[in-house]
Structures are given as C-alpha cells and as structure tokens.
N, C-alpha and C positions, 0 to 999 in steps of 0.2 A: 321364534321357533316353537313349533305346536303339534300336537296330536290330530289329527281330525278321523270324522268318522262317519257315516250316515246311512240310511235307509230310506226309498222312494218306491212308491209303488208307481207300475207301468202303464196299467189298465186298469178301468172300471171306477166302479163309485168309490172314492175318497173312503177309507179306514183306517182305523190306528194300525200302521205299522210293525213296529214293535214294541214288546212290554217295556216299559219303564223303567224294570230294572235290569232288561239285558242290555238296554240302549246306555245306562248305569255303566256297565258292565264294559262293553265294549268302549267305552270311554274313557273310564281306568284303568283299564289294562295297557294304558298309553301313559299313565302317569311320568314316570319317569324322563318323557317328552316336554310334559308341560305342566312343574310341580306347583307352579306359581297360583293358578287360576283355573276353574273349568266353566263350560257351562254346555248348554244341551238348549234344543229348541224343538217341539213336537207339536203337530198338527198334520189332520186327517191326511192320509198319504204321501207326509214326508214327519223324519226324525234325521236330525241332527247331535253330533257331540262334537265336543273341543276340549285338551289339555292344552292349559297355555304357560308356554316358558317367557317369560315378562323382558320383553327388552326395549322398546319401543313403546313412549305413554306406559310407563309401570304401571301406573295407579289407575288410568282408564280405558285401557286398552280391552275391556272386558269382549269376550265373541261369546255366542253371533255376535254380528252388527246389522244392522236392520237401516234399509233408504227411512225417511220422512215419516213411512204412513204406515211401514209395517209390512209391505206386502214384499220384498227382496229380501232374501237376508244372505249373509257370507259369513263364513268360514274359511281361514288358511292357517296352512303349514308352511312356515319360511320366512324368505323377509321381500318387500317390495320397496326397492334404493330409488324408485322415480315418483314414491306418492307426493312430496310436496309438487315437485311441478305437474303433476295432475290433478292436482289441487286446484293449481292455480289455473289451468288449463280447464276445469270443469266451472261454470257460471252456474250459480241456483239452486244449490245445495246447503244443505246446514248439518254440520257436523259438530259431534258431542265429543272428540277426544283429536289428539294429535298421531291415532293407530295408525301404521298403513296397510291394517285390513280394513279399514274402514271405508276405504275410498270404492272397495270392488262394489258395491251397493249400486252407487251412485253412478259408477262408469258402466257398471250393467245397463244403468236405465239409458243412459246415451250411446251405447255402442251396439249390447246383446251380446252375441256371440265371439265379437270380435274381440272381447275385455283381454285374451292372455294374450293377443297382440300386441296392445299398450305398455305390457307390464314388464320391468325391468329389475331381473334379481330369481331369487330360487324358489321354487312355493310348489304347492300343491293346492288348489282352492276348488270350492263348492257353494255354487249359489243357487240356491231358490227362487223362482219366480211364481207365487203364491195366486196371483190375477192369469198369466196361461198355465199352471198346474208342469213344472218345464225345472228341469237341474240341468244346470251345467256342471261338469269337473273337469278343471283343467291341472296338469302338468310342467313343469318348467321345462326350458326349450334342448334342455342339455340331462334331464335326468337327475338334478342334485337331488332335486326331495321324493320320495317314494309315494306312491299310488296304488294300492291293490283294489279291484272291483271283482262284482260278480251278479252274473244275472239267472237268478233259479227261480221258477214258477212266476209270480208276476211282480215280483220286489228286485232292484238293483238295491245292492247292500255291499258299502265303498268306506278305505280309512287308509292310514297311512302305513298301516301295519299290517299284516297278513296274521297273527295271533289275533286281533282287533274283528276281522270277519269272520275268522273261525268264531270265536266266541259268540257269535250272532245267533249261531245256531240254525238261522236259515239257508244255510247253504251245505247239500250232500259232500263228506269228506270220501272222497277216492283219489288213489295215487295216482300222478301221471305215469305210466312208467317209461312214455314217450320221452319226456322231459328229463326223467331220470339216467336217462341213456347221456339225453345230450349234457345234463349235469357231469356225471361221469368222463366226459369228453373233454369238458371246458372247464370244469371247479367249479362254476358257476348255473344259475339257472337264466340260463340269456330271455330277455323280454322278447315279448310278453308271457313265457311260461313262468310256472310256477311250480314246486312239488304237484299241486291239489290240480285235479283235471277242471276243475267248474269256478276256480281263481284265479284270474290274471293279473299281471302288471300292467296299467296304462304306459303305454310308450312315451319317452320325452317330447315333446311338441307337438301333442297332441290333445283333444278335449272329447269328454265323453256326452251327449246329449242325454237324455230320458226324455219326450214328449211327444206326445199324440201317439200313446202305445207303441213307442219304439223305441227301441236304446241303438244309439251309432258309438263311431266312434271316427275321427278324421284327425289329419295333421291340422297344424294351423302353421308351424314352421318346420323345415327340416335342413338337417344339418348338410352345410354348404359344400355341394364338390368344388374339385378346383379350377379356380377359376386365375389363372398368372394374369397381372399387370407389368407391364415393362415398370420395373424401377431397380434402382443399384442397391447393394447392400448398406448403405449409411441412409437412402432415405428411408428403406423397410424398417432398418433398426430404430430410426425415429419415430415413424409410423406406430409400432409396436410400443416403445417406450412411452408414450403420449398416452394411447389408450390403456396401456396396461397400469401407468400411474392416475389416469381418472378412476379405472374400475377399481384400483385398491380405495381412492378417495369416496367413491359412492359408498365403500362396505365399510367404511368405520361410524358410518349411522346407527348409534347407539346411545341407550341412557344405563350400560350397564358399563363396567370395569370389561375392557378386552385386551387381547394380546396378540401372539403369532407362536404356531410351529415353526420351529426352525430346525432342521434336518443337518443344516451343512455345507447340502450340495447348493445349485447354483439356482433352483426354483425360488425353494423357499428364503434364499438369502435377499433376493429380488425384490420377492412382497416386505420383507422385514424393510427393506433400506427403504423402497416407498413409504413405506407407513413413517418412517423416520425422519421424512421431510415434510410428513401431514399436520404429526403431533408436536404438542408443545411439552412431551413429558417423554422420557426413555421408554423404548417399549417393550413389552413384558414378552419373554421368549420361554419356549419349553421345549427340550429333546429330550429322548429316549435314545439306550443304545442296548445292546446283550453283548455278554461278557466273553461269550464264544465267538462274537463274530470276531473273525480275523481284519475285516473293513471296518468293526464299529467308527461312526464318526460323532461321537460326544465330543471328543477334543478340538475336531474343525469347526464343531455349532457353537462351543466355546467361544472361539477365537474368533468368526465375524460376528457372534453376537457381543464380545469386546467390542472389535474394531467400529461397529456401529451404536455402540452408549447403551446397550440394551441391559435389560433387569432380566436377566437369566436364571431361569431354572431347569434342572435334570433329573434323571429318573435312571438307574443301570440297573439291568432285570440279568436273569440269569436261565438259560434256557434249558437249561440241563438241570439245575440245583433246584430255581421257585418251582412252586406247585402253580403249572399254568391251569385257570381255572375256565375249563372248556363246557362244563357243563352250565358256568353261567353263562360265559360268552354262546355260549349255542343259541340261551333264551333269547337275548337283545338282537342274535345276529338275523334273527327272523325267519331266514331262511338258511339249507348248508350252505356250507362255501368252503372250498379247499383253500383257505388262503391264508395260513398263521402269521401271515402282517399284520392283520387285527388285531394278536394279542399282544402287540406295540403298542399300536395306535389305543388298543383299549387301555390299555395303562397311560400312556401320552396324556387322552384324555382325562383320565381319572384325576390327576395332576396340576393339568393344566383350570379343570373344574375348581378346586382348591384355591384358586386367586381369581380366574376369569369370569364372566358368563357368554364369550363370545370369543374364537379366535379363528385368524386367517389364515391357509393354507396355501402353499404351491401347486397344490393337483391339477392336472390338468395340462399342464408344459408340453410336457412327454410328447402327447398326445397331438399336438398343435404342431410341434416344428420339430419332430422329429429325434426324441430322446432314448431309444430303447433300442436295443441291440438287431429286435427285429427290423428296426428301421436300416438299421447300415447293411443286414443283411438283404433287405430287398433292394436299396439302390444297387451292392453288389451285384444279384440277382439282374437286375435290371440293365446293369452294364454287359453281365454277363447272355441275354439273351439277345444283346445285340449283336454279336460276334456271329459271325456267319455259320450255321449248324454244320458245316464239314469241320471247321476249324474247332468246334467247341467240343464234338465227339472227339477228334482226334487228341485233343487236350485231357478229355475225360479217361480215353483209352490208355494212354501214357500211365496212368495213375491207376491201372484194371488191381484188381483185390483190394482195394482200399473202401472202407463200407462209407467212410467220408464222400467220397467220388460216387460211388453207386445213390447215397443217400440225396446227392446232389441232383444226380440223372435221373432221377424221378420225382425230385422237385420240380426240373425243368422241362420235366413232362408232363407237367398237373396239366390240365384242361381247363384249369377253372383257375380265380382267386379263392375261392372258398376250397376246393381240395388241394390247394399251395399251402393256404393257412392251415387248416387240420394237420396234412403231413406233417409242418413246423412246429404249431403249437398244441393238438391234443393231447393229453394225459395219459389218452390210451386208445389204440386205433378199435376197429369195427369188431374185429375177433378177440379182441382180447376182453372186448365188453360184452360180448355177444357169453362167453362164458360163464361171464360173471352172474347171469342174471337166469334166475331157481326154473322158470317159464322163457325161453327162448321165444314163443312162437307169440307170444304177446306183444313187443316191441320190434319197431320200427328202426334197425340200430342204422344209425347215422342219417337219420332223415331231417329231425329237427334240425341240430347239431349244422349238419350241411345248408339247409332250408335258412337260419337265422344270418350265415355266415355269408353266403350269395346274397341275402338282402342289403347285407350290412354293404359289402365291397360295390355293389350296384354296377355301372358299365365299368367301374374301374379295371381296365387289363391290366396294366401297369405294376409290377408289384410295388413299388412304392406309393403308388399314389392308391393303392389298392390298400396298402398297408393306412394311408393317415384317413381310410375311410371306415375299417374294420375296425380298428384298436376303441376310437371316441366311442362307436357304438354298440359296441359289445363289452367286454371288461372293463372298459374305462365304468361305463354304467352300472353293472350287473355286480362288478368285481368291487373294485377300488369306492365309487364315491357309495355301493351300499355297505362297506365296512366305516367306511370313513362318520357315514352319517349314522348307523345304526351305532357304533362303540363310542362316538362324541354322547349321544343324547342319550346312553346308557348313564351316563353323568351328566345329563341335564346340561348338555354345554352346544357352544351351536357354534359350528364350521364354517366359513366362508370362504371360495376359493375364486378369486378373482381372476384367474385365469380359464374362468370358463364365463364370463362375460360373453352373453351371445354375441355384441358387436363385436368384442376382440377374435371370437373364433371366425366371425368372418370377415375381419381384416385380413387374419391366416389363410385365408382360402386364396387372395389375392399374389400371395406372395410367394414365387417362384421357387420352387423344389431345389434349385441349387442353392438360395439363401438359406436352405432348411438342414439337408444333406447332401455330403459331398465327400465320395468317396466312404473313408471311415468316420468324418470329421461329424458331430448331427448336434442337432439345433444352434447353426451357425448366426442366424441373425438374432437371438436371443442373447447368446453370449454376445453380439457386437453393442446388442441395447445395454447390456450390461457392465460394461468398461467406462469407469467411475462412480459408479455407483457400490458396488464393491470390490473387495480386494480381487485382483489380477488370479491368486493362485487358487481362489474360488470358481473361478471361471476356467480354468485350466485345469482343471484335477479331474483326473477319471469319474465317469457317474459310475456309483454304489447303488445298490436298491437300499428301501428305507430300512428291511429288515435283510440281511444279508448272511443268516445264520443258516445251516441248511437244513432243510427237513429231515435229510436221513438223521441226523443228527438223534434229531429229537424223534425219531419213528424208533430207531432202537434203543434210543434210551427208554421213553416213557410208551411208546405212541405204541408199540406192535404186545405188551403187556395188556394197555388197554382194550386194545382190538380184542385178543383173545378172551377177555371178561366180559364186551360185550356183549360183538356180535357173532363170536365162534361156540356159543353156548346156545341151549333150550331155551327155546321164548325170545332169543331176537328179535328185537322192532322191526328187522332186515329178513327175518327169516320169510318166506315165501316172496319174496320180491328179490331176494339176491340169493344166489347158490353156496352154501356154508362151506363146502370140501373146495371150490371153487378159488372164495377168499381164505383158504386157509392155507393155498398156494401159494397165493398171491405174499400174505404176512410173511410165511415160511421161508421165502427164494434169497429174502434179504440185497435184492435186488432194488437201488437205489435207485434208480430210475423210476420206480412208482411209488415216490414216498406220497408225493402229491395225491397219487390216485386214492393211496391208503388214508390219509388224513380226508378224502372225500369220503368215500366210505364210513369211517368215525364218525365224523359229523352229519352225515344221513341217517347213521343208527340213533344219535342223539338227539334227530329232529323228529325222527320217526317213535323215540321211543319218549324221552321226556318233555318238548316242548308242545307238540301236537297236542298231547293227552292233557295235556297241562291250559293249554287254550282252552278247548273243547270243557275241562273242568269248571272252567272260571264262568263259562257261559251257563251252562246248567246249571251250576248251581246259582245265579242269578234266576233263570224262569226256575228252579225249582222254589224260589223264595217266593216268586211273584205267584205262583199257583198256591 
C-alpha cells in the first residue's frame, strides 16, 4: 500500500516538469500512506513520486521499478495478488526483488495498454514509457484505491490523494459548486467530481493515457449488469463460497503481521472463518462499538470471534462523552463526506494499526446480494409495480392522508431510476439546496447529482436490479471504501476486502435476484454459503449498520455548537458559496431529518477552511524554498 503521485507533460519539447521540491512535496504530503520507504524518478517531461507502506519484499521492494534497460518505469498504490503467476506467465525478464509492482514494467513491455486487464487485486498504477514519451494510469476495476488527476495548460499532474495535487501548485483552485450541490444531495462527492472544478477522480476500470499530445481517458472493465443463469440456491451458494474462499486465500499474501475487522454481523464473520481455515495461527480480530448505540454489537464480535479461536481485540468510543476529533479526520478524509462511520472505522483502524500492518474487511456484501434496506425496499417496490395501476391506486387511496402513502405514490411515479433513487435517498431535495446556496444563479441544482445517478442505474428499470447497479457505483465507491481506505492509511495500515474481487462481483451478476432478495428476506444465498462455517444465530440476526448511533445525537450534542462557531460567523470558509441566515435555519429547526445534511455542511466548512489552505501551504512553501 502506497502513495503515488506524478507529473507528465503533454506537448512539446521535453522540460523539467516540476521543481524538485514540490515534486518533494507532493510526495510527502502522502507519507502517512507509505511511512516505510519513498522514492521519486525525474526526467525531461515526466516526474514521478511514491510513499511506500512495506508489505510485500520489505526490504526490496524499493519504487519506481524500472524494465532491464531503464526505459519503463512503475509506480503503484495497493497490492497485486496474481504477480507470481505473471511471473511465471511472462518469459525474459530479470527481476531484482520478489515486489509485485515490479512485474507492471515488464507486462507493459508484452501487453501496453492492456497491463490493468491482467491484474488481479486493488491498485492505482502509473507507468512511463520513456522510448514513445506515453503514461499510462490505471485504476482498480471496483474503486478500492483512489486516483485524482488533472490536466491544466500543457502538464497532466495525478496522485492518490487530492491534498497531493493541490500541493503541485499547478493546477487553478476553484470551487465546483456543481458538484457541491450534488455533495449536498448524496454526502458524498460521486466520480468523477471533485470539490475543485479542474480535479477529477479517475473512475474505477478505467485508465487514463497522455501521448501524442493528448490525454483520454476509457474503461478497460465495467461493472457487470445482470446477467441470471439457471441454477438452484445450493449450487450459487457453492459457487459463491469457492470463490469467495480463494479471494480471502489471494489477500493473505503478505510478509507483514495481519488480521481481520470483525463487526459481528454476517460479512465480516465470513472473511474471519475463511481466513481460519487458511492460517496455521488464531487470527487476529478487531471491533469497535459506541456506547450509545442501542445495537452496539461488541458482545456479538466477541462471541464468533470466540467461537472461531480468534485473538480479539476492541475498542468502545463514546459518542456523546470522547472528543471526536473531526478536524483531523477532515485532513486524511481528503475530501467531505457526510458520513460519521469514519470516525469508527478511524479509531477501528488506529487499533487495529497497533498489532497489524494488513487487515481484511467484509465491505462490499451488501452491495453484491443485496444487504440494505433499500434493497428489500425495491424488491417491495418491484412487486409492488406489478400489481395492476387500478388496483395499486385504489390500494393507495384506501390509505388518502397518510404522508407514508403519498410519499409512496410518487415513488411509484418517478420516471426514472435515478429520480426513484434521489426521492429515497437524497439528503435534501432541489429547494431545499437551492436555498442553501449565497448565489442561486450559479449552480446547476440537481443536474450532477441526477446526471452521476442515471449513469450509475444504466438501462436498469427494475428497481431492484436498478438498485444492485446504483449502490456499487456510487457510495459504495465515493462513500464507504473512500473512508474505509482513507481512515485505515491515516494509520499506515492497509485494508483488503475480498469481497470485491472482480471475478466474485461477477459471479454475482450471474446469480438470480431471488437467490439475492426475497420478499423481506436479502442476501439469501450468502447466508446459505454460510451455514457451517459460522454460528447459525450469526446468520440469522437482524443486519445493524457498523455505526448505528444516530446523528441527531451527536448534531445536538456537539455537532449544531460547532456549526454556529464555524460556519455561522464572519470569515466562513462557506461564506459566499453558502447562504449564512440560510444555514442558520437549517441548525435552528432542530429538525432531525437533516443531521446528515448538517454534518455535510461541517465538513465542507472544514475542507474549505482548514485542509485546502493547508495543502496549497505545503506546496508553496516547497517552490518557495526552491526559488
């Protein structure tokens, strides 16, 4: 697991890139990714950096890595679980360590463009071709590892971290406030947006070119619609269980001490009992709980991390009593994000750091067969659209003054999957954003937002199957695995979630919606893969979310105090981008309904005001050293 970072010019005669010590600069401002090792590589119209987190050949696993003769070189973020057998699969090569970034070099020279085809596991990579003047950057096929680029005047300048390009200093900082609309909508900043208008996120299975005075950008994979095989639920569950017990076996490829999150529920119990049939030692588990959730499940992660011989450790936070520390968590989280399950997972990790340097997660489940509420609600939805329109009105009418019934009949009037979804899950509809924001006439409200959402669901009508096409590529990416990865390697520690194995996700795609969800019942053939491998009432017990405490909570404890000392004062980060009497409504109403919104908000004043300026510092004062 690693930092990466670089700069390529597009056109024109070959020139040093950037100074020496912003390239410095923007390479350590990643440290905390990769405390282990760094290095940097510059020549005339390309510069290179790496922070390396040591897992894999500790001792020679040194990047770049450079083909034979010098003229390739690579750079990655993540891990690649298929290098040995493309190893052994590549004839004529000579290799100086046992890395498996070392191998992109080589498989460049025999493949080209098609290298992140080959490649099996989570990464972000960048290779140079020094003899056609040519970068490739590629992305994993699912989004684990983070990619930000940008192309101003005649430099593309790309790193794993969006503090990392600011810092470059060649790239104009303006707000989106496109994007800020549709942040405000989702919690999230859905790909390829970014806060910044001139920063983007690489999409997952995708690769970015530079050569012959161009920069693209194309899929190389995309995430599989559905596609049913006739089989029964005990062979899917098989099916499943096979590949899901290789992918946990590829990800314990390691030379460091690893472990597992274990939650409780029925994901992460999954990956722990596989890993338990790999290893020849108890395996190391770690949960977090808060003291207010009325679900906390410490005592369940307990008891199958008992029942499976594991070395258990925990962590109980207090969401109301600790000082949750938001203003660091804002810095590592790169970007806002409405989403205070990070500041679990950020402690999980911190913890889990403490013994590991590698552990395996469950994420990813949900999302594949069907584990979240909105899932049962669209089959509902779904059963519900097929009922004959006289008989569903007259059903609706029966139920006239009920805002439940009303809220329903204009679900089942969307036009779209994309305005099904917003109805369901926005934060906050078109007017109520449209007020928030200090310049009305400048933003676009629900275009993005609507635009990333229709891409996501694609021809999917269906709400459920519209549903398991939305969730993976939207929040599952933007949301969940960028707190996941960004609050692990805030502690230097590195994630692995086996159930986002490309081939497993489309084995999923194969396997029939009623093995998935049924009725209320969801992720039916998971649980059936899962009977003997752990306990029964593991797999039977209600899903909990990880953090289940509830925002309002903490909005009126801590959260609407904050608000008013940030962003309700002179000199706001927020002020002329967001309406101050506006949000002072919003704090005021003590309407729980928009804790969410409100903690989005917080977190933009604190991207806007401390981490940004704080980037953009780091950078300057590098070229001001270098002048």
């Amino acid at each position: 697991m690693c930092g990466i970072c670089g700069v390529v010019q597009v056109a024109g005669s070959p020139r040093r890139v950037i100074e020496p010590a912003a390239l410095d600069a923007m390479t350590d401002l990643m440290q905390h990714r990769g405390p282990s090792d760094r290095g940097t590589y510059a020549a005339p119209g390309i510069a290179l950096g790496v922070r390396r987190l040591s897992i894999v050949d500790v001792a020679g696993g040194h990047q770049p890595f450079a083909n034979e003769d010098d003229t390739v070189w690579a750079i990655q973020n993540g891990e690649l679980y298929n290098h040995v057998e493309l190893r052994r699969r590549i004839e004529g090569h000579t290799y100086r360590s046992h890395c498996d970034t070392e191998i992109l070099p080589h498989l460049y020279e025999e493949v080209g463009d098609d290298v992140p085809r080959h490649l099996r596991g989570m990464f972000g990579i960048a290779i140079w071709d020094d003899r056609q003047r040519r970068l490739l950057v590629a992305r994993d096929r699912l989004g684990v590892k983070p990619l930000y680029y940008a192309h101003s005047g005649d430099v593309v300048v790309f790193a794993s971290e969006l503090k990392s390009v600011v810092a470059s200093g060649l790239v104009p900082i303006e707000v989106d406030a496109d994007a800020v609309d549709a942040y405000l909508a989702l919690g999230y900043f859905p790909t390829p947006y970014t806060p910044l208008r001139g920063i983007r996120k690489l999409p997952p299975g995708h690769v970015l070119v530079v050569a012959d005075g161009r920069v693209t950008t194309q899929p190389y994979w995309t995430y599989p619609a559905a596609a049913p095989e006739p089989m029964t639920l005990a062979d899917a569950a098989d099916r499943v269980r096979a590949k899901l017990q290789e992918s946990v076996r590829l990800r314990l490829m390691s030379d460091v001490p690893l472990g597992a999150m274990l939650s409780g529920g029925l994901d992460s119990s999954v990956i722990v009992a596989l890993m338990a049939r790999e290893l020849d030692r108890p395996v190391t588990t770690f949960s977090v709980g808060f003291r207010e959730d009325a679900q906390n499940e410490l005592a369940a992660a307990r008891e199958v991390a008992r029942s499976l011989g594991a070395d258990h450790h925990e962590v109980e936070l207090s969401l109301l009593d600790d000082a949750v520390p938001l203003d660091e968590l804002a810095w590592y989280l790169d970007e806002p994000l409405a989403d205070l399950s990070s500041i679990g997972f950020y402690a999980l990790s911190r913890l889990a750091s403490e013994h590991v340097t590698v552990a395996l997660s469950g994420q990813g489940a949900d999302e594949l067969f069907g584990g979240y509420a909105a899932h049962r609600n669209a089959a509902s939805l779904a059963a519900l659209a097929r009922v004959p329109a006289s008989a569903r009105m007259l059903g609706l009418a029966g139920r006239a003054g009920s805002t439940r019934a009303a809220r329903l009949g204009r679900i089942l009037g969307a036009t779209s999957s994309a305005e099904r979804f917003l109805m369901q899950q926005a934060l906050a509809g078109d007017a109520l954003r449209r007020s928030l924001f200090a310049d009305d006439r400048t933003v676009h409200h629900g275009r993005v937002a609507h635009e990333v959402v229709a891409a996501a669901a694609g021809s999917a009508a269906d709400p459920l199957r519209a549903a398991f096409q939305i969730h993976p590529k939207l929040a599952l990416v933007d949301d969940m695995l960028h707190y996941f990865d960004r609050a692990s390697m805030a502690h230097s520690l590195e994630v692995r979630v086996p159930f986002l194995d490309h081939e497993l996700v489309e084995l999923a795609a194969t396997i029939p919606d009623r093995h998935k969800v049924r009725r209320r019942v969801t992720k039916i053939v998971l649980k059936q893969a899962a009977r003997g491998l752990v306990p029964d009432d593991v797999i039977d017990r209600r899903k909990v979310g990880f953090f289940n405490a509830t925002m309002a909570q903490w909005i009126d404890h801590q959260g609407r105090r904050q608000l008013r000392e940030r962003v309700l004062v002179d000199g706001a980060a927020t002020s002329g981008l967001l309406d101050r009497a506006a949000v002072a409504r919003l704090v005021a109403s003590g309407d729980s309904r928009h804790s969410r919104l409100l903690v989005a908000i917080l977190m933009l004043d604190m991207w806007l005001g401390d981490v940004l300026p704080r980037a953009q510092a780091v950078g300057n004062e590098a070229r001001g050293c270098a002048a």
